[in-house]
N, C-alpha and C positions, 0 to 999 in steps of 0.2 A: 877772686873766686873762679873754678872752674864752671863756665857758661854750663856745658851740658849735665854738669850732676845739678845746678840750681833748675834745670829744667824735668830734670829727673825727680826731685824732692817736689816739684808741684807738681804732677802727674802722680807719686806718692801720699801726698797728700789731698789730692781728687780722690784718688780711690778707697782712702779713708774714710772721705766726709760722704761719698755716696754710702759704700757700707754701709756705715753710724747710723747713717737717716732715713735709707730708702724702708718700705714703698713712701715716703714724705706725706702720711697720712696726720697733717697739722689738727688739733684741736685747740681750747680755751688754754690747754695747761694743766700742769697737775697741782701749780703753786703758781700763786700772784707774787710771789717774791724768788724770781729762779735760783740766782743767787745762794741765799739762805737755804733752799732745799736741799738743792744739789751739797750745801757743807757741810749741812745736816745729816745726810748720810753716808759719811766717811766709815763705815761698817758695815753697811747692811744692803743690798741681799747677801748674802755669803757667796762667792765666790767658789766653784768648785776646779779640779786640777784642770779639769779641759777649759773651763773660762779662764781660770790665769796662761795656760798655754797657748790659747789662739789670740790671747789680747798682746802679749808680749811676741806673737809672729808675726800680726796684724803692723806692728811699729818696726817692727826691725830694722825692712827697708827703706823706712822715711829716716829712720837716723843715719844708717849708711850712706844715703847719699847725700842727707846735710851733712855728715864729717870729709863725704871727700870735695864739696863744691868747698870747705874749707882748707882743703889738703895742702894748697901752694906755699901758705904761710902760716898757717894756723899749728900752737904744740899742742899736742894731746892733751892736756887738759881744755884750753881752751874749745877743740874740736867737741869733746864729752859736754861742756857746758851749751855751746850753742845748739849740740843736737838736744839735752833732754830740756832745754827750754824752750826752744822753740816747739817740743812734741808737746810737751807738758801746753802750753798755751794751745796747741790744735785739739789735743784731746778734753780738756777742758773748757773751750769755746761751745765743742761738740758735746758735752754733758748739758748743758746750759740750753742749748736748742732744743736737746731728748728730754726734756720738761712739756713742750710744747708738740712732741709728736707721739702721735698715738699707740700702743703697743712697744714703745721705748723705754728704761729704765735709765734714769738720771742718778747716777751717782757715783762717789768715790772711790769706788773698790775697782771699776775699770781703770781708774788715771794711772792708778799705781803699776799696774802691769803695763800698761801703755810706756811711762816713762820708762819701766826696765826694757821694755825691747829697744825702745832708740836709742840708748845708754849699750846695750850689746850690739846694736847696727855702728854706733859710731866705734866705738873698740875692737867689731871685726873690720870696719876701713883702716883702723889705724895698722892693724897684722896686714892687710893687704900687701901685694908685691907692689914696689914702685911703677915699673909700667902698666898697673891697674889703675894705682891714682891720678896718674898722670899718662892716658893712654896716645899715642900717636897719631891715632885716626882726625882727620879732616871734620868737623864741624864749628860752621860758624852762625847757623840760622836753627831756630826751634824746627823747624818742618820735620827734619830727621824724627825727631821723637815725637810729632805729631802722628807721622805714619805707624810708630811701633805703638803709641796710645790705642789710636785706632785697630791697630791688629787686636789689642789686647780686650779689647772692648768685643771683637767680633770672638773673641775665643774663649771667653770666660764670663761674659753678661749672663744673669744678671748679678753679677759678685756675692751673692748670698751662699757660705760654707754650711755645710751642717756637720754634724758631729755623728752622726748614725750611720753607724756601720754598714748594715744593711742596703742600705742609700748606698756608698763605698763599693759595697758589693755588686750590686746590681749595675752600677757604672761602669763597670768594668766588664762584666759577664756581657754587657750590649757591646762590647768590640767583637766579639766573634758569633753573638749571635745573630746578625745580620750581617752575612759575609759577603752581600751585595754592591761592587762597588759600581758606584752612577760617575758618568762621564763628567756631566757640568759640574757635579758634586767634588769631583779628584782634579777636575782643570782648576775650579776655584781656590781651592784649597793651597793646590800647587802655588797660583800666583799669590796669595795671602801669603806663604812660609818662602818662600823665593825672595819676596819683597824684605821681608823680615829678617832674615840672613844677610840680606846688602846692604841694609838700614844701622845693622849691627858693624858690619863691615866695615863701612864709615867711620861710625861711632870711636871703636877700637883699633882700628886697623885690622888686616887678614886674618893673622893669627888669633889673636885675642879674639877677634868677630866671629872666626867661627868657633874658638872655645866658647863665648858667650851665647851663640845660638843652641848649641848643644842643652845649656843651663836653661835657656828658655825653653827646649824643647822635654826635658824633664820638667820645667815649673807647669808649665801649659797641660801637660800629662795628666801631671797630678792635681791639679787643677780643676781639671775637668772631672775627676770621678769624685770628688768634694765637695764642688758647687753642687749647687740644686739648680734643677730644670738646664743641664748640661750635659752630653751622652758623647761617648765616646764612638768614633764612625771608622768604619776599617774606610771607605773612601779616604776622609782625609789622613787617614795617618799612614795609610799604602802611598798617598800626596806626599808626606813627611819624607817617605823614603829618596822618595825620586828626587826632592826639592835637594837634601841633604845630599847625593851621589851628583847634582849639578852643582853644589856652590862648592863642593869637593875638586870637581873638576878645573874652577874656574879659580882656584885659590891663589895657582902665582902665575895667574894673568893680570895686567895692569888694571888700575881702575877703572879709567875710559873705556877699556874694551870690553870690560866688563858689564860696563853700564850698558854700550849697544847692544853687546848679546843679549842680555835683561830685557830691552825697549823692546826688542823683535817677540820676546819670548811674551812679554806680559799684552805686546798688542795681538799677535798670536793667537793668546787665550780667550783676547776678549772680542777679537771674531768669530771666535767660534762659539762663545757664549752666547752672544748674540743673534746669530745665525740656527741653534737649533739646541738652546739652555734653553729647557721646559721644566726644570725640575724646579720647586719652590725656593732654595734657597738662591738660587742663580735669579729667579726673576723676582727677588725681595732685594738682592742687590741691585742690580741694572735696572730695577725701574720703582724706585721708592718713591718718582715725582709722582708717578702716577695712580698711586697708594697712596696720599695723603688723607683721603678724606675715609680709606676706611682703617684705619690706625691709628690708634695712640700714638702720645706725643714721645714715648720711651723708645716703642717700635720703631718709628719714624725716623726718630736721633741714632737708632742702631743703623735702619738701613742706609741713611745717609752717609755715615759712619765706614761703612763698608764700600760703598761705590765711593765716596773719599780714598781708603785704603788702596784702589786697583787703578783708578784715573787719576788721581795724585800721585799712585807709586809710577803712571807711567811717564808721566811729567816729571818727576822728578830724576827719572831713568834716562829720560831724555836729554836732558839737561846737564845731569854727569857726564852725557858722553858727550858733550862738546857739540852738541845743537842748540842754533842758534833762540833765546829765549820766544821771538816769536812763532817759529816755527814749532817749536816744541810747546809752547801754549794751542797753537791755531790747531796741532793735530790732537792734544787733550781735549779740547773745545770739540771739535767733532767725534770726539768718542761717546764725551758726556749729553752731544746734541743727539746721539745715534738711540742710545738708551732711552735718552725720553721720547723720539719716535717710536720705538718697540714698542712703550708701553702705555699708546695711545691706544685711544679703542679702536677694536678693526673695523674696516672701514672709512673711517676718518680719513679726512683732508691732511691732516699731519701721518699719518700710519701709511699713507700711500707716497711719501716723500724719502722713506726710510731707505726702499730701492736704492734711490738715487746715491744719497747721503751715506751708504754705507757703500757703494762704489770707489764715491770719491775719498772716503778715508780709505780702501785698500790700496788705493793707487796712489795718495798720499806715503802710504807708508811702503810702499814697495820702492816708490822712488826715495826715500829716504834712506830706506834699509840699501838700495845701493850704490849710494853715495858713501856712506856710512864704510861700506864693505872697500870700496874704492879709496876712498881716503886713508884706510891702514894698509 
């Protein structure tokens, strides 16, 4: 099996099972026998074109990338059989649950379109071009596709599509009506689509990475005026530009070097977030420790989530470019220790330590940055 498409099919398959269940508003049931209900109603509700069409988008790419973690050795049919049974088994687990959650409808009529999209995801891997199935890029550890989980999570939560136009519309129409772009808001963003482009880049190698950031940058797009309680921001997508004319630039530069200029860029960002990010989505990232107790536990998971995304992207930057693993943990560690002094209360005995601490990581990364510079 290809390692990174089975890491792709559960990431796939997360974002399925959140879907299916969220807000996870559990009751008694709608049947003592889940089982029986759910087989019970192999007809009914009816089904309309737009529910067979978002059920059969909703699986596509779980089957896609169960047929290509099967790509090495597997023939087409057998690739067609392990994608619609293994869907077939996830989206009928998830019928079985939707018995027991409230405002969910258990039944039959979604499996069936469920199993045609992984049954079409697995037959558009099979047309794929060989070096898609088999792409060139360097991964050997899940972390890579933890960071692009976590992008996706910060770019499209809370996964709830609607179907109303209207909704469509008005997502849209807020890209330019609000044609104010905020500084931490466009730094942010940058380092979120920055990260995501190298993430890919690995992934794929060069070429392919940045064809595939592209396709992400159309999904995320469209994505965003679909979902509900998601708005489209000229900040970040003025970010989009700028991220895209950098990984552009950097395209046939080697890996390593790429990664150092990345490590400068994204420690860079998050000095300067630190130093005078007031805006709320900057201090929702960089200081989620210190928001626990007035946030939910969803909120909480996102912000996390996201200060994951920018101090893991820088560690992990770090890291690619051939620094050494404790150095490159010790200066993550003080980014993540800088944050949660920020978002201590002022005053505080920790809040008056932050001076220090965030001294010592610029001079950290100064002397690194030129070494770094000195060693190519």
């Amino acid at each position: 099996m290809t390692t990174r498409y089975v890491w792709a099919a559960v990431l796939a398959a997360g974002f399925i099972a959140y879907g299916s269940l969220t807000p996870f508003d559990w009751y008694s049931g709608a049947s003592a026998h889940p089982l029986a209900f759910v087989l019970s109603r192999w007809d009914t509700p009816h089904q309309p074109l737009s529910g067979w069409l978002a059920n059969i988008a909703l699986y596509v790419p779980l089957g896609l990338f169960i047929s290509l973690a099967r790509a090495p050795r597997g023939s087409h049919a057998r690739r067609l059989l392990w994608s619609g049974l293994l869907a077939l088994s996830l989206c009928f687990s998830i019928e079985l649950i939707q018995v027991y959650d409230w405002g969910r409808q258990a039944t039959l009529t979604d499996v069936y379109p469920n199993v045609i999209g992984a049954l079409l995801g697995a037959e558009l891997a099979w047309r794929l071009p060989v070096r898609l199935q088999q792409p060139v890029g360097d991964f050997r550890q899940p972390f890579t596709l933890c960071l692009l989980g976590a992008f996706f999570v910060g770019e499209l939560y809370p996964f709830i599509p609607t179907l109303n136009l209207a909704w469509h519309r008005d997502a849209l129409f807020s890209l330019w009506q609000h044609p104010h772009i905020e500084p931490e808001a466009f730094v942010l963003a940058f380092l979120r689509w920055l990260l995501s482009g190298l993430a890919l880049r690995q992934l794929f190698g060069a070429q392919d990475g940045w064809r595939g950031w592209w396709v992400v940058v159309a999904a995320v797009f469209a994505g965003q005026i679909v979902m509900l309680d998601v708005w489209l921001s000229i900040s970040e997508w003025s970010a989009v530009l700028v991220a895209a004319c950098t990984l552009a630039a950097v395209r046939g530069v080697t890996a390593r070097r790429v990664a150092g200029i990345a490590s400068l860029l994204v420690l860079a960002g998050l000095v300067y977030l630190m130093g005078g990010g007031d805006s709320a989505d900057t201090q929702a990232t960089l200081q989620p420790l210190a928001q626990w107790a007035s946030a939910d536990m969803a909120t909480l998971a996102r912000r996390m989530l996201a200060l994951f995304l920018v101090v893991g992207g820088l560690l992990w930057c770090l890291l690619a470019s051939g620094l050494s693993s404790g150095r490159a943990t010790g200066l993550a560690v003080g980014v993540l220790a800088l944050a949660a002094f920020l978002g201590a209360p002022p005053g505080s005995a920790l809040a008056r330590l932050a001076p220090a601490v965030c001294a010592s990581v610029i001079g950290a990364a100064l002397m690194l940055g030129s070494r770094w510079l000195v060693r190519r």
